[in-house]
N, C-alpha and C positions, 0 to 999 in steps of 0.2 A: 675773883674773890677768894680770899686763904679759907681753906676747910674749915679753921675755929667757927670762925667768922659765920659761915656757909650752914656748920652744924648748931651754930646759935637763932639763925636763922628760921631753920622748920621746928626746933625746938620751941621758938615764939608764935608758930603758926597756930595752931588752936587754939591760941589765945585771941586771935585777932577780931575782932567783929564781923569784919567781910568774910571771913572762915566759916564762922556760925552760917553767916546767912545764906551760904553756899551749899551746907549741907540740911538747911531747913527745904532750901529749892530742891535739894533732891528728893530732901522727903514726897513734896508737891510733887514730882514729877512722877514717882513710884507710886502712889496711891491713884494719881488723875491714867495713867496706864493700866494700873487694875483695871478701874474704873471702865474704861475705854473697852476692854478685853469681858468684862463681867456684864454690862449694862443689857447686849442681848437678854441673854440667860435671865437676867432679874425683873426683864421686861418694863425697865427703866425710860427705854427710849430705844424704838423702833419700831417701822411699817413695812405690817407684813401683809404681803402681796396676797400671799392666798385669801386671805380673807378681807385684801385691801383697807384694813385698820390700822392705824396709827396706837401706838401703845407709851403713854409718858407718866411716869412712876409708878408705875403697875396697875393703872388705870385706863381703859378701852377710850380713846381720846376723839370726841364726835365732833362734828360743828353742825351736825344739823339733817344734814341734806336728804338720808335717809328717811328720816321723822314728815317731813317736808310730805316727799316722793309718796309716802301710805297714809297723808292727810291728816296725819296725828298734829299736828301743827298751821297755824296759820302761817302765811305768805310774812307777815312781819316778824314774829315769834322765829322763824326762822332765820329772816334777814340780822334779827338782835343776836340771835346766838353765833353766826358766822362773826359777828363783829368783834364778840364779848369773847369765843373761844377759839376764834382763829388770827382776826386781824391785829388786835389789841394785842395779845401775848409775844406775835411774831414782832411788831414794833419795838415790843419793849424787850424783848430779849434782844433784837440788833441794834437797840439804840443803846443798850445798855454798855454791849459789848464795843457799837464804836465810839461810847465817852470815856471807858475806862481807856481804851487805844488812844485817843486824842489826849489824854491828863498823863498816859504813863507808857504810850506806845506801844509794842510788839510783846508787852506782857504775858498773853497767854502763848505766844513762840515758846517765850525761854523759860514759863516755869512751869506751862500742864502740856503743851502740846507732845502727845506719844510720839510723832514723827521725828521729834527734835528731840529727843530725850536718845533713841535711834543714834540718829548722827552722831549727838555725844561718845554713845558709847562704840558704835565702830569706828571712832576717829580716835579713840584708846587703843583698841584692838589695831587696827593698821599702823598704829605710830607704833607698838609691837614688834609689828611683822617689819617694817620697811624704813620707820624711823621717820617716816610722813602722816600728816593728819588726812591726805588727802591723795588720790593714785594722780591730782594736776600739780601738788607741790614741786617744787624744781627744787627747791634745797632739805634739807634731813635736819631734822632739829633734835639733837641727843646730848644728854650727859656727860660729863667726860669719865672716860671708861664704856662708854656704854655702846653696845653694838645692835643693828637690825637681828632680829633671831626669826628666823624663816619658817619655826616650829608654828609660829602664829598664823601663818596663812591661813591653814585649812581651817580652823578656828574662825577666821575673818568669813571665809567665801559660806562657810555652815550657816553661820551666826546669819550673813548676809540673805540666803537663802531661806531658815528658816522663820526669818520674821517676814518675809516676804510672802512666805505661803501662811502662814497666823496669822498675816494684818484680811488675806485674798477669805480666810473662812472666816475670818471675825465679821468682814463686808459682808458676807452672803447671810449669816446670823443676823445683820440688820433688814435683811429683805423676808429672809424666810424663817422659819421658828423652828430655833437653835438643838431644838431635843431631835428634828428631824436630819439636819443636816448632819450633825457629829453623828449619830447612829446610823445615817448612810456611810458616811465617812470612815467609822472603825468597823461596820462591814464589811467595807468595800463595794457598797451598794450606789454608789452616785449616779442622779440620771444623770442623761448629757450632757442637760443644760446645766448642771450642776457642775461635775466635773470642767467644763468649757470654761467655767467660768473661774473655777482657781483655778487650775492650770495657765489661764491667758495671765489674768489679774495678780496671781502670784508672780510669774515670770516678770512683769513690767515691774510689778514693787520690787523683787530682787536685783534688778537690774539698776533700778533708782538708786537704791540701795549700795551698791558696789562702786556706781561711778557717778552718780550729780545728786548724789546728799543734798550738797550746800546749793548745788544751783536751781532744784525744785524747790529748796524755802525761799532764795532769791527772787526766783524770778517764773516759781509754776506756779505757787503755794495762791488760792485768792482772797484765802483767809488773811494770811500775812501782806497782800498787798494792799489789801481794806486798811490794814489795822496800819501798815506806815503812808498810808494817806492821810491818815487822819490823823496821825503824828504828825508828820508833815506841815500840817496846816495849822497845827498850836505851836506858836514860838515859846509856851511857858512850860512847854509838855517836859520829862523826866529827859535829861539828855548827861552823856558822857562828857565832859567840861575836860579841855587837857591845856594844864598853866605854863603857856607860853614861856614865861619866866624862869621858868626849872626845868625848860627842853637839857640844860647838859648834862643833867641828872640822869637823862637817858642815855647817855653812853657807857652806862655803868647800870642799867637795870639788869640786874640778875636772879634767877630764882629757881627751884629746884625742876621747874618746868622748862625752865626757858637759863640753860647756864652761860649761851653764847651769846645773851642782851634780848634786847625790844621784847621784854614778857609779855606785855600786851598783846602784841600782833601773834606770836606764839598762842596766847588764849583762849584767842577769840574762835567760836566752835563754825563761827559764821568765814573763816577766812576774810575778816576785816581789817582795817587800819582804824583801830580804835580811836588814834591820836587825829583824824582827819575831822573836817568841818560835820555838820549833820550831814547837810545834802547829800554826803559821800558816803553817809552812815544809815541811808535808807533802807537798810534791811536788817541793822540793829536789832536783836530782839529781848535787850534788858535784863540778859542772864547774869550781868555783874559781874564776868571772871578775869576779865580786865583789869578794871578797878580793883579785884582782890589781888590779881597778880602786882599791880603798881602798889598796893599798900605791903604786899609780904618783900616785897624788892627793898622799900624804905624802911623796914622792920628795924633793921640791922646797920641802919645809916647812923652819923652821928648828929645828920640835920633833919629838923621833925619834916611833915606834910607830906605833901604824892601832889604828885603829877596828874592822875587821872582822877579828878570827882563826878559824882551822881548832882548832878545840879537841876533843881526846877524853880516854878514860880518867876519872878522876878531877876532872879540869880540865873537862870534858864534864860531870861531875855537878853540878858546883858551879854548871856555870852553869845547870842543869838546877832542880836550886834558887832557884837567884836571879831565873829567870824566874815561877816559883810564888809566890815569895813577895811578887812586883811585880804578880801577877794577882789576888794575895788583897787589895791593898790598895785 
């Protein structure tokens, strides 16, 4: 693509709709990580052991059994509140969460999940360092002009390390209460079992961290393999649509991510083939960056449309079809 051309290009990019809505995802993703990081401390949501209590928005969270056990309650009055404040809530918060998954897929992967937000960002930082999203990629995907700079490393393995030991004391803040543990902690006062436990649990997150990002949301994650079963299983569900009929328009996708072609596959933070049937797309998680790189590709064309759309409903069936009927031939 000629510079004019290239410079007219990201000059149109914040204009673009899929632009916006990439940097509203990020907003979601930076507040739902506060979130993640703050919720101990606010006593928002977590059980704490010592005093084996459940705590959910800043309220001591019962179902009973206690009240039961020192006769304050009858044997039913009991049974009704297990129902009304444990079983019922638990329903509807996981039914909830696998209808949103079934109508719009891997949803909360690509726009709250902290772990995926993670990956995002050290697959910026190692394309830095080495010019890869990932230490499995086989090929370097750079700019022209643009070279690996090795200054990024240590930056990578830090960054890689210290959210590893953050996510190991954020865990232990959901079991035990957070004014104790950080006060052991900037002491230097940790019991064993303290200490044991970030030290082990840190080390594995760091490690995940540095080398199967992408293959713990693949294929450990059981959050994301609920939520793409249940995608899976609605043919109307929210799906990536790629139009067959303007495949040669991809020998010419080019974008300031991706300047040597296929922006999509470049994109995608999942190591995906965007362009492939669902089946193949089972680990999808609706982050959109695909599709924004196929529309900033077409930005600059002088034939309108893209390649890759957000297709559901009906629209989602058809291409649901069409993919079957391409696999049968």
């Amino acid at each position: 693509m000629p510079d004019p051309a290239r410079a007219a290009l990201f000059q149109r990019n914040d204009a673009l709709p899929l632009a916006r809505l990439q940097r509203q995802r990020r907003l979601a993703q930076a507040a739902f990580f506060a979130l993640f990081l703050l919720a101990p401390a606010l006593n928002l949501l977590r059980f704490d052991l010592t005093e084996t209590q459940l705590w959910v928005l800043g309220l001591r969270w019962s179902l009973g059994i206690d009240a039961l056990a020192q006769h304050q309650v009858t044997p039913t009055e009991a049974a009704l509140a297990l129902i009304m404040r444990g079983i019922l809530p638990a329903l509807a918060l996981v039914g909830g969460f696998l209808y949103v998954a079934w109508r719009w897929g891997r949803l909360y992967c690509g726009w709250l999940c902290p772990h995926f937000s993670l990956v995002e960002g050290l697959n910026a930082l190692l394309h830095k360092a080495s010019g890869r999203f990932s230490l499995w990629d086989r090929q370097r995907t750079l700019r022209p002009g643009e070279a690996p700079d090795a200054r990024w490393w240590p930056l990578f393995f830090i960054s890689c390390a210290f959210f590893g030991f953050l996510w190991s004391i954020t865990l232990l803040t959901y079991l035990l209460p957070p004014v104790r543990v950080w006060s052991h902690l900037l002491s230097a006062s940790l019991t064993p079992a303290e200490a044991r436990f970030i030290l082990i649990a840190g080390g594995v997150f760091t490690a995940e961290l540095l080398l199967a990002r992408h293959l713990f949301c693949r294929f450990g994650c059981a959050v994301g393999l609920f939520q793409s079963l249940a995608w899976m299983a609605n043919p109307k569900a929210l799906v990536v649509a790629f139009d067959r009929r303007r495949a040669r328009d991809c020998r010419g996708c080019e974008t300031e991510q991706a300047p040597q072609g296929s922006a999509c596959d470049v994109a995608c933070p999942m190591r995906l083939n965007p362009r492939n049937i669902k089946r193949m797309m089972f680990s999808c998680v609706q982050c959109g960056q695909c599709v924004t790189e196929c529309e900033s590709s077409h930005a600059a064309r002088p034939t309108p449309g893209v390649n890759l759309e957000w297709k559901v409903g009906l629209e989602a069936v058809r291409e649901t079809l069409r993919q079957r009927r391409e696999e049968q031939r």
